[in-house]
HTML snippet that shows the backbone in 3Dmol.js (N, CA, C, O; Angstrom):
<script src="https://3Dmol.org/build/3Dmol-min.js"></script>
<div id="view" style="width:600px;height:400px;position:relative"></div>
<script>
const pdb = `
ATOM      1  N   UNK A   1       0.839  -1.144   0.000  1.00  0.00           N
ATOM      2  CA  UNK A   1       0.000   0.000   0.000  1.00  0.00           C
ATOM      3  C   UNK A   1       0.905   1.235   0.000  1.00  0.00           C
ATOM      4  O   UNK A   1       1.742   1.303  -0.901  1.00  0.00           O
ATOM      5  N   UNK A   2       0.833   2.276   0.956  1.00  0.00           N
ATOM      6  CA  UNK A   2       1.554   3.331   0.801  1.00  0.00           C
ATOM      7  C   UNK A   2       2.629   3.013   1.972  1.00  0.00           C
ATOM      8  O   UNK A   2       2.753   1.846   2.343  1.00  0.00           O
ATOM      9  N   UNK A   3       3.503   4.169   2.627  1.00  0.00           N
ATOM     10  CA  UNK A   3       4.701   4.275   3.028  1.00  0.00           C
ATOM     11  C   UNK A   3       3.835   3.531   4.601  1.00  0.00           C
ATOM     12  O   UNK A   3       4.508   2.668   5.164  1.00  0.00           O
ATOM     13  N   UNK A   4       2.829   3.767   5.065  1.00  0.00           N
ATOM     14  CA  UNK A   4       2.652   3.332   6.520  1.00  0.00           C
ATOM     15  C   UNK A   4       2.010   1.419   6.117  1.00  0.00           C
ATOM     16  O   UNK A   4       1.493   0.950   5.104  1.00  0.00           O
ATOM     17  N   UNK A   5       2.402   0.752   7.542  1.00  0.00           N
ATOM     18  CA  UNK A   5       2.188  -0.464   7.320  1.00  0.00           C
ATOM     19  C   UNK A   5       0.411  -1.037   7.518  1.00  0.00           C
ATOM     20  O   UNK A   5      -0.436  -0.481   8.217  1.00  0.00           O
ATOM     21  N   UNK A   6       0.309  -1.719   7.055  1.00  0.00           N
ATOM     22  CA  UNK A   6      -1.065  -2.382   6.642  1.00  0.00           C
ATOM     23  C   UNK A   6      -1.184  -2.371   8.300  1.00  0.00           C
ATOM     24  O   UNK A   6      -0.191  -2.638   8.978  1.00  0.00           O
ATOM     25  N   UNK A   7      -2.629  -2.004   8.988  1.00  0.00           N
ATOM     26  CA  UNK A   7      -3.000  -2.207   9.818  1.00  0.00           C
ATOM     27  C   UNK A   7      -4.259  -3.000   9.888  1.00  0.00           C
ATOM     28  O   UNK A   7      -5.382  -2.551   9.662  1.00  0.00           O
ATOM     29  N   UNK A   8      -3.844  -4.725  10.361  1.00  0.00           N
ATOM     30  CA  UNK A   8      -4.439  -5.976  10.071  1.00  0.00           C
ATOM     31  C   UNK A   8      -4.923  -6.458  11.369  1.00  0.00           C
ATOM     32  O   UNK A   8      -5.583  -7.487  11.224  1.00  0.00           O
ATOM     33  N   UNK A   9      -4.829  -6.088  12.536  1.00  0.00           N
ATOM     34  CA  UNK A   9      -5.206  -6.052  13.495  1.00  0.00           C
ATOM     35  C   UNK A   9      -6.973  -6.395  13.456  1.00  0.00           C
ATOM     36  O   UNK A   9      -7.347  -7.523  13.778  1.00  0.00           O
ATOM     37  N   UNK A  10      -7.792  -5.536  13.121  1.00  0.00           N
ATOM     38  CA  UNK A  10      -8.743  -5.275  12.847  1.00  0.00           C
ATOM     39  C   UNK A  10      -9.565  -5.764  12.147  1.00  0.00           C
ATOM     40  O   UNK A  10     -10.710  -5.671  12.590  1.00  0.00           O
ATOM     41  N   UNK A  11      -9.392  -6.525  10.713  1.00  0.00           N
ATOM     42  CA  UNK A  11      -9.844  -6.962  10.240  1.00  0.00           C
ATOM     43  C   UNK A  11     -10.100  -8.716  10.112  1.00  0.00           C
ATOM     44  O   UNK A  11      -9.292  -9.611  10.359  1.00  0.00           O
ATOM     45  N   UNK A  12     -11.526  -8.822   9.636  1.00  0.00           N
ATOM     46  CA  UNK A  12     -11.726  -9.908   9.685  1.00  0.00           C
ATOM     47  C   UNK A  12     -10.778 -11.162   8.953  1.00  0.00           C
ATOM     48  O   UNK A  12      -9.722 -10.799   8.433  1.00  0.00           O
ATOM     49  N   UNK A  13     -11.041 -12.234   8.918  1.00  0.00           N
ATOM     50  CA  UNK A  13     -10.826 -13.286   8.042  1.00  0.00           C
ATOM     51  C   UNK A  13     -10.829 -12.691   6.629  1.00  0.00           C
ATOM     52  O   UNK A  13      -9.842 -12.363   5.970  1.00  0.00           O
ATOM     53  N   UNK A  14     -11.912 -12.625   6.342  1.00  0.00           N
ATOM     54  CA  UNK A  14     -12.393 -12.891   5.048  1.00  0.00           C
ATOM     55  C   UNK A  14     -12.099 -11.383   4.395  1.00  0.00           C
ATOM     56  O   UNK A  14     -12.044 -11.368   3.165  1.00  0.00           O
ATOM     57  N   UNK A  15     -11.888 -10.012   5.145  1.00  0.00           N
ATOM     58  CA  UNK A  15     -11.158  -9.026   4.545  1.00  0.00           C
ATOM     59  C   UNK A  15      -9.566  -9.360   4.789  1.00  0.00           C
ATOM     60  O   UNK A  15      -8.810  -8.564   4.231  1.00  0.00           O
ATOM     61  N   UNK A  16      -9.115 -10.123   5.331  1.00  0.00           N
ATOM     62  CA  UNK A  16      -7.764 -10.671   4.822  1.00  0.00           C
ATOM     63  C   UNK A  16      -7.711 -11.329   3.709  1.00  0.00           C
ATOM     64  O   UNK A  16      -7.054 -10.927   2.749  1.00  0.00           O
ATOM     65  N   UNK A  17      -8.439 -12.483   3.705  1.00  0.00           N
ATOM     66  CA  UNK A  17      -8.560 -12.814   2.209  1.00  0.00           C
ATOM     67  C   UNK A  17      -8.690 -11.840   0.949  1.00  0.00           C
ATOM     68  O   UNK A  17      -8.139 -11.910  -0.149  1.00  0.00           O
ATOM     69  N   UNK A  18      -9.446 -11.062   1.377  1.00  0.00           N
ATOM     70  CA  UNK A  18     -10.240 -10.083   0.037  1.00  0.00           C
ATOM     71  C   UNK A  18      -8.839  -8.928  -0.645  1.00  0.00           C
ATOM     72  O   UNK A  18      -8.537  -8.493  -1.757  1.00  0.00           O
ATOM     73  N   UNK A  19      -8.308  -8.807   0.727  1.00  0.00           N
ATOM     74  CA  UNK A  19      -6.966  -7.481   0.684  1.00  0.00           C
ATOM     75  C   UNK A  19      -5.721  -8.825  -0.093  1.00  0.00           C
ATOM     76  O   UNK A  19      -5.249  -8.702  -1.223  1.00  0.00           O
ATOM     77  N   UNK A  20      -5.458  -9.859   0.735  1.00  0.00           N
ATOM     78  CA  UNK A  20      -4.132 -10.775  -0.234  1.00  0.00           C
ATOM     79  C   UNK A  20      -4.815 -11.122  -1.408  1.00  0.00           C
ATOM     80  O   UNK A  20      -4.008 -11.597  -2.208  1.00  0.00           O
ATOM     81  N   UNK A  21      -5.855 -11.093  -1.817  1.00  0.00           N
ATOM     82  CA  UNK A  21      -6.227 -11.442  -3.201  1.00  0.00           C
ATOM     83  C   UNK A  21      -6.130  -9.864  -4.144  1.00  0.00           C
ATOM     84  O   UNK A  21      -5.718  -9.749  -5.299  1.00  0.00           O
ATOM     85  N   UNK A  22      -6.513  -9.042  -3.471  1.00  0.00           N
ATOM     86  CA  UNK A  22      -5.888  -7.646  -4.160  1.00  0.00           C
ATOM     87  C   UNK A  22      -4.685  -7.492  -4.484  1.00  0.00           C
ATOM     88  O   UNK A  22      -4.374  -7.388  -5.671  1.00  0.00           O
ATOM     89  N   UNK A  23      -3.837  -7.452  -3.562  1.00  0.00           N
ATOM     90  CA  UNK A  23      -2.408  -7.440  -3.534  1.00  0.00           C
ATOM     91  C   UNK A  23      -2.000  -8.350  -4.633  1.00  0.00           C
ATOM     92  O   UNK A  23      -1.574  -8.027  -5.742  1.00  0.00           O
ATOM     93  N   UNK A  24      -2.222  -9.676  -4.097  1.00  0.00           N
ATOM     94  CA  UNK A  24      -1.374 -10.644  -5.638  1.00  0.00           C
ATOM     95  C   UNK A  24      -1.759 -10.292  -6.781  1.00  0.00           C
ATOM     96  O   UNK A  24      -0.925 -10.192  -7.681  1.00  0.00           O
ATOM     97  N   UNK A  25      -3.238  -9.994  -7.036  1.00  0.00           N
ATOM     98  CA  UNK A  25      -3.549  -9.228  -8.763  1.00  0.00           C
ATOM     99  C   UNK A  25      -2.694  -8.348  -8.606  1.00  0.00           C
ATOM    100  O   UNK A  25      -1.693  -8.528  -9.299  1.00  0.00           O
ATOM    101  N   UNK A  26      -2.672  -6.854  -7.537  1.00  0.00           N
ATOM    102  CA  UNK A  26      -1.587  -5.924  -7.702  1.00  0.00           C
ATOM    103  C   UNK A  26      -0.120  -6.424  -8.365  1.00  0.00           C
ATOM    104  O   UNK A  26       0.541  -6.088  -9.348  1.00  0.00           O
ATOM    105  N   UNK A  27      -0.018  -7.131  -7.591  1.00  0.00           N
ATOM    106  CA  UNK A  27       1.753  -7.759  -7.587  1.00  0.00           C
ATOM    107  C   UNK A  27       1.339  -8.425  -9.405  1.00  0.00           C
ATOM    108  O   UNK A  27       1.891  -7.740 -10.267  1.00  0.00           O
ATOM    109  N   UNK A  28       0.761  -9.223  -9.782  1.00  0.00           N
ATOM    110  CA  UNK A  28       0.545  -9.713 -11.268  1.00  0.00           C
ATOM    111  C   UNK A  28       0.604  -8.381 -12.151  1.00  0.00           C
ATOM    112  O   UNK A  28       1.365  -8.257 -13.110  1.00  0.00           O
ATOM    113  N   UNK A  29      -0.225  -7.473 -11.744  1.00  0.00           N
ATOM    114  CA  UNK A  29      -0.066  -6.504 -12.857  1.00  0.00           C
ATOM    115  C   UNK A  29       1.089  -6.081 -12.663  1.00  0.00           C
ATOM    116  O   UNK A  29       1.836  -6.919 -13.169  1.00  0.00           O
ATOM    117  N   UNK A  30       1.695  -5.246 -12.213  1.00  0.00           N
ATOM    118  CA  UNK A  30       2.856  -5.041 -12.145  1.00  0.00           C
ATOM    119  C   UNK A  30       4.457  -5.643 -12.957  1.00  0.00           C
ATOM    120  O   UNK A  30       5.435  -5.099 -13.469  1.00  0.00           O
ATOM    121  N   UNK A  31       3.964  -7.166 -12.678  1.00  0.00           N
ATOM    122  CA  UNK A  31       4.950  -7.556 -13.615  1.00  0.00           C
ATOM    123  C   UNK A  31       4.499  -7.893 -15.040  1.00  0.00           C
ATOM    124  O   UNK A  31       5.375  -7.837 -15.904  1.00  0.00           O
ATOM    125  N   UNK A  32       3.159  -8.262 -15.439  1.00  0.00           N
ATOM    126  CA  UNK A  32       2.965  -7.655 -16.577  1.00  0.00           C
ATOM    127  C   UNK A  32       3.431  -6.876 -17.263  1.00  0.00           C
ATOM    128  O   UNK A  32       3.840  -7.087 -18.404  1.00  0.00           O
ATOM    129  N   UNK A  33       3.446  -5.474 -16.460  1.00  0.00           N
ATOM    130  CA  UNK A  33       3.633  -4.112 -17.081  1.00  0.00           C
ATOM    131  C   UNK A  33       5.168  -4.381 -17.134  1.00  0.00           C
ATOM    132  O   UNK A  33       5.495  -3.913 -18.224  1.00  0.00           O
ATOM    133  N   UNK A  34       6.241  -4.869 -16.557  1.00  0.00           N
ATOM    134  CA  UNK A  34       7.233  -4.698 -16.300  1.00  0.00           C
ATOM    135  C   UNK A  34       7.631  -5.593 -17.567  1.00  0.00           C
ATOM    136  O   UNK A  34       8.756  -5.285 -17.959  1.00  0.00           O
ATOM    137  N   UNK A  35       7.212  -6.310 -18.099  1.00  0.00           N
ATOM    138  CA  UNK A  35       7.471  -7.580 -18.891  1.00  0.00           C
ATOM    139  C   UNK A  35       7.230  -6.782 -20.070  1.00  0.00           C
ATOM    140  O   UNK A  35       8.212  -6.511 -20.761  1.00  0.00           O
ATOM    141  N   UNK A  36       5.768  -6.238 -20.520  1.00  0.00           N
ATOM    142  CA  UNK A  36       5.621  -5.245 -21.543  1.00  0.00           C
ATOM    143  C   UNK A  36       6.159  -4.275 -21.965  1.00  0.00           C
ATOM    144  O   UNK A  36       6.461  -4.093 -23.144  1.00  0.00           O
ATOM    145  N   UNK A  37       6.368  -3.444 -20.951  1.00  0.00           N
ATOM    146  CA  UNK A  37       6.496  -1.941 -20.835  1.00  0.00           C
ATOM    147  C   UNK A  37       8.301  -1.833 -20.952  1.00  0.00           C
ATOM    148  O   UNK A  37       9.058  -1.228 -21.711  1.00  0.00           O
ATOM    149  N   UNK A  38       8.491  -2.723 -19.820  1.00  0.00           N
ATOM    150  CA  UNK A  38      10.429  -2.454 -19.583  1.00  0.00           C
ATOM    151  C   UNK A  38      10.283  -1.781 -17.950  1.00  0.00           C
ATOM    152  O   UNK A  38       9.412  -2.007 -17.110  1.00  0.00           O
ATOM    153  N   UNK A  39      11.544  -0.835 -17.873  1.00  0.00           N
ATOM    154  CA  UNK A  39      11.054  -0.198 -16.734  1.00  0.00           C
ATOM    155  C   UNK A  39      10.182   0.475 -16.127  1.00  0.00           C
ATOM    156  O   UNK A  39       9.406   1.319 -16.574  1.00  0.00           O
ATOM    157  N   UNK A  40      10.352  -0.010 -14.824  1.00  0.00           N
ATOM    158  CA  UNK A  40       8.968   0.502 -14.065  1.00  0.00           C
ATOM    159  C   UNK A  40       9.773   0.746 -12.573  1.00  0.00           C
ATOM    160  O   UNK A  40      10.979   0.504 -12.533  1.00  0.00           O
ATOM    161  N   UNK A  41       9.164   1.166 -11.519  1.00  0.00           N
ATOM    162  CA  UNK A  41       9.741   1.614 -10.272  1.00  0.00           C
ATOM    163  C   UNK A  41       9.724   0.021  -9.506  1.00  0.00           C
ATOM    164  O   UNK A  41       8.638  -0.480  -9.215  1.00  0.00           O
ATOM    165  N   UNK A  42      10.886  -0.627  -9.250  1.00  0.00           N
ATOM    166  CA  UNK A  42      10.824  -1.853  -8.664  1.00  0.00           C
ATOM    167  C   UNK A  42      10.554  -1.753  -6.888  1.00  0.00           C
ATOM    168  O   UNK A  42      10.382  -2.643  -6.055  1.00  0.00           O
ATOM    169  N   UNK A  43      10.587  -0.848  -6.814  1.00  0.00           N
ATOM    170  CA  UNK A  43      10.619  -0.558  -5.482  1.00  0.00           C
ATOM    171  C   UNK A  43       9.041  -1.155  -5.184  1.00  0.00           C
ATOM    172  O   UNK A  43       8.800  -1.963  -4.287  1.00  0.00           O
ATOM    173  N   UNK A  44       7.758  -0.452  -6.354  1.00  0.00           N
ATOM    174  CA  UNK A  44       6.322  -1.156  -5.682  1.00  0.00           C
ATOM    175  C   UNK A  44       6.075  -3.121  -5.469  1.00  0.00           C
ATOM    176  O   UNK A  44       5.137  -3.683  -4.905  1.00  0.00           O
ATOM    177  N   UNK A  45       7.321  -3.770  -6.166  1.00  0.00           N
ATOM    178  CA  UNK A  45       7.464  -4.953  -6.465  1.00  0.00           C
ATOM    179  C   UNK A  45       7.579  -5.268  -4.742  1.00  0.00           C
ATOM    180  O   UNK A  45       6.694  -5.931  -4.202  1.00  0.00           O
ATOM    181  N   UNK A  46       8.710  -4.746  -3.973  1.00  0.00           N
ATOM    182  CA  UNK A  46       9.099  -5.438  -3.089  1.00  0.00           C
ATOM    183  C   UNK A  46       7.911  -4.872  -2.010  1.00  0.00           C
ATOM    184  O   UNK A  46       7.456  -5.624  -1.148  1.00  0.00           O
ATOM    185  N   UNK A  47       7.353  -3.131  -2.188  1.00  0.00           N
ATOM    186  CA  UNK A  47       6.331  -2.877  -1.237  1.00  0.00           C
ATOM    187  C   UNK A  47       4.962  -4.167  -1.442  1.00  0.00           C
ATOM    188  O   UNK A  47       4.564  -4.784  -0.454  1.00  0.00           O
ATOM    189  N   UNK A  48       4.549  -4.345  -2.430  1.00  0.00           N
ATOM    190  CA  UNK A  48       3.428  -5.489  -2.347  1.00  0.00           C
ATOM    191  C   UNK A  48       3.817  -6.624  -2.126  1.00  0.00           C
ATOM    192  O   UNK A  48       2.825  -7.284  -1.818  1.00  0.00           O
ATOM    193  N   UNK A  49       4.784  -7.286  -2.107  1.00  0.00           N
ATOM    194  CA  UNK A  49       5.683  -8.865  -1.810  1.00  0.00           C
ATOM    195  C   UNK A  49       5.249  -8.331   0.011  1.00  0.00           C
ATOM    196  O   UNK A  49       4.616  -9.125   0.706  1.00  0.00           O
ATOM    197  N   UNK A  50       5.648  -7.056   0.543  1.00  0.00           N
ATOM    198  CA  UNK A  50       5.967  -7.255   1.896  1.00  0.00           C
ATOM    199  C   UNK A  50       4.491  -7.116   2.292  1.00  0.00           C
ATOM    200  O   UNK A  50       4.017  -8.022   2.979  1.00  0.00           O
ATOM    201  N   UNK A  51       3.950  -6.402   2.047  1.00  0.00           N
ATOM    202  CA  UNK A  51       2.064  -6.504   2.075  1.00  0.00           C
ATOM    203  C   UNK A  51       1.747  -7.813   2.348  1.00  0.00           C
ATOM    204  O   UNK A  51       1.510  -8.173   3.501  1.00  0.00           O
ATOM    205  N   UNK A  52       1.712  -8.736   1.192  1.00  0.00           N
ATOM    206  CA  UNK A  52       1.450  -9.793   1.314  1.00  0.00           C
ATOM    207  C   UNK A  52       2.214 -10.615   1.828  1.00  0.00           C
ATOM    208  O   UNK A  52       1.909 -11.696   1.324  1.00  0.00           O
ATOM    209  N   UNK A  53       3.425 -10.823   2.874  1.00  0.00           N
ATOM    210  CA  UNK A  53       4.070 -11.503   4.018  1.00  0.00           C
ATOM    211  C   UNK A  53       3.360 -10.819   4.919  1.00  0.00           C
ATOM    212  O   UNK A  53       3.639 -11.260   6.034  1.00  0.00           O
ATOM    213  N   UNK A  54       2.588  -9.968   4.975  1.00  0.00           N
ATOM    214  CA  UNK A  54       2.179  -9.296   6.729  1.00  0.00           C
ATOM    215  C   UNK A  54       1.300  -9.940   6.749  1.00  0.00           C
ATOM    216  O   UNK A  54       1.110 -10.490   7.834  1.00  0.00           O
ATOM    217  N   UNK A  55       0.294 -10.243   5.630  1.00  0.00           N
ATOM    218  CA  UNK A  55      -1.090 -10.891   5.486  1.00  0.00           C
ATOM    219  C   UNK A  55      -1.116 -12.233   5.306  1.00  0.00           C
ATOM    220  O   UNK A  55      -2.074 -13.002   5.386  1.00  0.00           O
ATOM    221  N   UNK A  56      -0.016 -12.438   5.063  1.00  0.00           N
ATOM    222  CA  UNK A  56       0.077 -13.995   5.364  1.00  0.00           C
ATOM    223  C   UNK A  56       0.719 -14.109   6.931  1.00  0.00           C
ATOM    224  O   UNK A  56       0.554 -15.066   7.688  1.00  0.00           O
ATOM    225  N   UNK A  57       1.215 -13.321   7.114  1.00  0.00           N
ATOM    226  CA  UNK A  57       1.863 -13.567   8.439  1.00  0.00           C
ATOM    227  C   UNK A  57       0.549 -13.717   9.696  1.00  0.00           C
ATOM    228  O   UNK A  57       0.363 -14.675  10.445  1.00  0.00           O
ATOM    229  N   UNK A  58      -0.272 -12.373   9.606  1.00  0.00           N
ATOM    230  CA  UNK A  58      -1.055 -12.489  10.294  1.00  0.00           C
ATOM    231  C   UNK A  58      -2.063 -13.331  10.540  1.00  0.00           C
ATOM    232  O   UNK A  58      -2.554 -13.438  11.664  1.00  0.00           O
ATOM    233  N   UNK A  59      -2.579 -14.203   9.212  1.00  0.00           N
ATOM    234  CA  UNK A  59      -3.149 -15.308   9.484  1.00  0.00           C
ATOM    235  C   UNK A  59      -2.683 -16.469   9.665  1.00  0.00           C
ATOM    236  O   UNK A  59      -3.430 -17.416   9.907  1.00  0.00           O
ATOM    237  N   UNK A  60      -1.501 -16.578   9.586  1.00  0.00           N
ATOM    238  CA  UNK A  60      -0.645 -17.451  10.377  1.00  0.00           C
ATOM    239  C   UNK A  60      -0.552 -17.489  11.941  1.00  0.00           C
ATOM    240  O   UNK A  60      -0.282 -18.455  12.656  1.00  0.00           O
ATOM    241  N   UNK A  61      -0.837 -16.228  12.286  1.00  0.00           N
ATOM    242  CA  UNK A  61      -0.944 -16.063  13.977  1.00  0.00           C
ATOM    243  C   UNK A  61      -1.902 -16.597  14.354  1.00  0.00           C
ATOM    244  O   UNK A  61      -1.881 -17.611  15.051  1.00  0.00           O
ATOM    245  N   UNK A  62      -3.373 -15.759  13.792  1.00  0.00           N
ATOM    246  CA  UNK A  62      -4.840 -16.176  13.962  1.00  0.00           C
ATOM    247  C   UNK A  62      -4.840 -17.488  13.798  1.00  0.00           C
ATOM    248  O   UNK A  62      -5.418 -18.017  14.748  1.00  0.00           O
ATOM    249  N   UNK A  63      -4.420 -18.316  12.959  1.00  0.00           N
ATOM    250  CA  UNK A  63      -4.797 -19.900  12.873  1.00  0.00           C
ATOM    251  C   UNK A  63      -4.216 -20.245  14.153  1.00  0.00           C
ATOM    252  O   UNK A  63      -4.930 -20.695  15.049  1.00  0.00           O
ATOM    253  N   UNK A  64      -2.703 -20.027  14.340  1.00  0.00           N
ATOM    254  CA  UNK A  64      -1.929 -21.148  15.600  1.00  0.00           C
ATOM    255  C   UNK A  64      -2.668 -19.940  16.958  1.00  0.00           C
ATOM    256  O   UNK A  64      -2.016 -19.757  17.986  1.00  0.00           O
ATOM    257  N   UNK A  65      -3.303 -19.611  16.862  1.00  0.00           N
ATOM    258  CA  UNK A  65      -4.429 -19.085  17.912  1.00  0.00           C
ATOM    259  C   UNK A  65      -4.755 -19.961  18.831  1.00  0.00           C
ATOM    260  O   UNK A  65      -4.492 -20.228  20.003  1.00  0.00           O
ATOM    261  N   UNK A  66      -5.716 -20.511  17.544  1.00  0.00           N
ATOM    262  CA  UNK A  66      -6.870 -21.430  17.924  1.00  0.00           C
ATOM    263  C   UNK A  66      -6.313 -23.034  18.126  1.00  0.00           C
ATOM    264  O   UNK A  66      -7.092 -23.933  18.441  1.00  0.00           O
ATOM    265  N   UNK A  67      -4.598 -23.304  17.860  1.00  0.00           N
ATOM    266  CA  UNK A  67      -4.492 -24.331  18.277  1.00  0.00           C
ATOM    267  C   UNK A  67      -4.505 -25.007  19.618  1.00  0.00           C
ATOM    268  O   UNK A  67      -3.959 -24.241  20.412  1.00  0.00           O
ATOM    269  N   UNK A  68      -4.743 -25.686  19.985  1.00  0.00           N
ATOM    270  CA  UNK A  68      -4.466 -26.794  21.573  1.00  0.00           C
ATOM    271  C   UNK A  68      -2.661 -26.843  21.724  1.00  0.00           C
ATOM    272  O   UNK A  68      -1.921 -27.020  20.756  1.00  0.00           O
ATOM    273  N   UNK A  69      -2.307 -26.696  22.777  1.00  0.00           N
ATOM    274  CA  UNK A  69      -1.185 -27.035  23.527  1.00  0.00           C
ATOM    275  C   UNK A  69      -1.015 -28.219  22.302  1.00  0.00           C
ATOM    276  O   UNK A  69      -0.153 -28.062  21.437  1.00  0.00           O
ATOM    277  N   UNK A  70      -1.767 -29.224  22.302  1.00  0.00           N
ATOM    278  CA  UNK A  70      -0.651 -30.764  21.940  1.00  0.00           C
ATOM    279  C   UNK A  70      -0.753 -30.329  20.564  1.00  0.00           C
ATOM    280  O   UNK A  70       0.301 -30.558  19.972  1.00  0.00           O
ATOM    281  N   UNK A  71      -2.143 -29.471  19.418  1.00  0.00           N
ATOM    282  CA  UNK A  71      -1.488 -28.964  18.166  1.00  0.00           C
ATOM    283  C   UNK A  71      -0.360 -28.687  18.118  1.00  0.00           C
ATOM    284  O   UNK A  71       0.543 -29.259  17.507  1.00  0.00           O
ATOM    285  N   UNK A  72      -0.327 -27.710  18.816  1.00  0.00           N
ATOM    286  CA  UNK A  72       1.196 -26.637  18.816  1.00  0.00           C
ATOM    287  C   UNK A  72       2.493 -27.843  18.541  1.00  0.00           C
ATOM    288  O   UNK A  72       3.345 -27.918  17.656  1.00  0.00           O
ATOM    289  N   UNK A  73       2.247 -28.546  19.507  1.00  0.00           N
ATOM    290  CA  UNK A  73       3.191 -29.273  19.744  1.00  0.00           C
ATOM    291  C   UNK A  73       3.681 -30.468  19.200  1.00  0.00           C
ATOM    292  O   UNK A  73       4.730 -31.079  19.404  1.00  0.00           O
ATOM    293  N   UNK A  74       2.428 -30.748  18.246  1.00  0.00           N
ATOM    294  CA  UNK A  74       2.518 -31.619  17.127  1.00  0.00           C
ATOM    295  C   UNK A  74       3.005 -30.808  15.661  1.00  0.00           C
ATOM    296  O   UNK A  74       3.667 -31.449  14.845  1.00  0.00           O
ATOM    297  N   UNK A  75       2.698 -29.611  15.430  1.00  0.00           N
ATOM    298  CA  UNK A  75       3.481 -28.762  14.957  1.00  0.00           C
ATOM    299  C   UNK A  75       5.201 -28.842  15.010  1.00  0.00           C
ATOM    300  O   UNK A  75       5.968 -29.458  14.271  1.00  0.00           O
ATOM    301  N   UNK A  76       5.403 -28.206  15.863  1.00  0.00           N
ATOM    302  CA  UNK A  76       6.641 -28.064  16.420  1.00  0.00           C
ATOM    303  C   UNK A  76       7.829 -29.137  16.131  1.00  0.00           C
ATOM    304  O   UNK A  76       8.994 -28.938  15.788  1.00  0.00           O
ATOM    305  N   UNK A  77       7.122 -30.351  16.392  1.00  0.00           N
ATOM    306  CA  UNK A  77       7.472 -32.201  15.913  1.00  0.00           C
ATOM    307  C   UNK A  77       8.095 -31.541  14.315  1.00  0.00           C
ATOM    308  O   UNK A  77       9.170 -31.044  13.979  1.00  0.00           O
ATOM    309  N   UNK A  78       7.138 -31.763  13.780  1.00  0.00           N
ATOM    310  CA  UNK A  78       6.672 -31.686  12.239  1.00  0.00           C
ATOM    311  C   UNK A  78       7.793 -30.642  11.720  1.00  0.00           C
ATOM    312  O   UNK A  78       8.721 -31.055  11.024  1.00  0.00           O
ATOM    313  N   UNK A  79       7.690 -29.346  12.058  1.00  0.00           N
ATOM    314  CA  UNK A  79       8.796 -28.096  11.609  1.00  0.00           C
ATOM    315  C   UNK A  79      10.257 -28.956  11.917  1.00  0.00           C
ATOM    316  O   UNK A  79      10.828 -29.520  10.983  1.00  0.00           O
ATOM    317  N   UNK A  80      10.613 -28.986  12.822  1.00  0.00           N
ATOM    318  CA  UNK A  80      11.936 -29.845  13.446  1.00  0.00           C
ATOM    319  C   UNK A  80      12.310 -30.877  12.797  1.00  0.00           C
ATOM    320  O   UNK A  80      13.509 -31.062  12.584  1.00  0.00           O
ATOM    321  N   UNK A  81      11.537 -31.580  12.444  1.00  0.00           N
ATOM    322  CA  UNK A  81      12.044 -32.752  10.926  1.00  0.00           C
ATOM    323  C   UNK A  81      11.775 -32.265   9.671  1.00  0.00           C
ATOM    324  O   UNK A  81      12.179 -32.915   8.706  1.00  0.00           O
ATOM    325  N   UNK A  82      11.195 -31.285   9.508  1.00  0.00           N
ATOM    326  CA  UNK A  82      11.490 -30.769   7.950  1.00  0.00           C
ATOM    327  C   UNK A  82      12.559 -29.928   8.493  1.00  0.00           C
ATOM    328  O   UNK A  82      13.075 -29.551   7.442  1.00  0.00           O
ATOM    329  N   UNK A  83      13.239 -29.379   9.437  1.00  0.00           N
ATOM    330  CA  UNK A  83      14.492 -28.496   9.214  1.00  0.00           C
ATOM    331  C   UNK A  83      15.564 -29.649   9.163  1.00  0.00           C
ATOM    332  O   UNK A  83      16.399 -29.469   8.276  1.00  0.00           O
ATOM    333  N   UNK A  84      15.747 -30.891   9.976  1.00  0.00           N
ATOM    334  CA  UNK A  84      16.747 -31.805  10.143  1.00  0.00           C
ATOM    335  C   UNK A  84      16.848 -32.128   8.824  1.00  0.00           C
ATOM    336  O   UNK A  84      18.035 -32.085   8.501  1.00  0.00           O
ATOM    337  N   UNK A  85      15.892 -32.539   7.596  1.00  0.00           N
ATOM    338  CA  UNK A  85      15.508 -33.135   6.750  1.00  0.00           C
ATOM    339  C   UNK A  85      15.955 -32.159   5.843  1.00  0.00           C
ATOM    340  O   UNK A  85      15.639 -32.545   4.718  1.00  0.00           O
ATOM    341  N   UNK A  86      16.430 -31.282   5.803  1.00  0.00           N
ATOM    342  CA  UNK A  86      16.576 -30.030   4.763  1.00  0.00           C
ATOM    343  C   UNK A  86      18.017 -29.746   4.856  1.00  0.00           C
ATOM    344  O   UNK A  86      18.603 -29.354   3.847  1.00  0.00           O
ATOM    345  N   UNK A  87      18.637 -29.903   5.951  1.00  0.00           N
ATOM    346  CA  UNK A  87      20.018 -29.754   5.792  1.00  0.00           C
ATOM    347  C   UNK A  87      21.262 -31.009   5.596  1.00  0.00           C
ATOM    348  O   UNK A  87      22.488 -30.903   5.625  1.00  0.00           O
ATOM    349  N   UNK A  88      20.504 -32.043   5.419  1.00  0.00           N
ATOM    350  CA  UNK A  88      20.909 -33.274   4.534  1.00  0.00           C
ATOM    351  C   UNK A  88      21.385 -32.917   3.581  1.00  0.00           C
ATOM    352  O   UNK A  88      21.776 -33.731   2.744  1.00  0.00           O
TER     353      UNK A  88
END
`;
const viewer = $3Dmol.createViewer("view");
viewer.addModel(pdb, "pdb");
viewer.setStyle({}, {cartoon: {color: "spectrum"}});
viewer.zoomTo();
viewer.render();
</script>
């Protein structure tokens, strides 16, 4: 969006959805134009990439919210062998 950060606090589910589905068309056109056109200001490339890590980030919080202690912790299992498993 502009120079201040997305304030996501507030909003529902489903206007998270509605705003990361904006953003990625944003982010698509963009390289469209960039593909067509040639240069363009790359700088809006990395502002909508970080948009959409906040909005993914934040519903990443909201979900492990609502998990149970032993989710979490069956999680946690799971991350820890895909990192062991990755540096093979």
């Amino acid at each position: 969006m502009t120079k201040n950060k997305l304030n996501l606090t507030g909003l529902s589910e489903d206007e998270l959805d509605s705003q990361l589905t904006v953003l990625e068309n944003d982010l698509h056109k963009l390289q469209f134009e960039k593909n067509i056109r040639g240069a363009t200001d790359n700088s809006e490339f990395k502002k909508k990439r970080r948009d959409i890590a906040r909005i993914l980030t934040e519903s990443t919080k909201r979900e492990l919210a609502t998990f149970t202690p032993e989710d979490l912790e069956s999680r946690s299992r799971i991350r820890a062998r895909r990192a062991r498993n990755k540096k093979k």
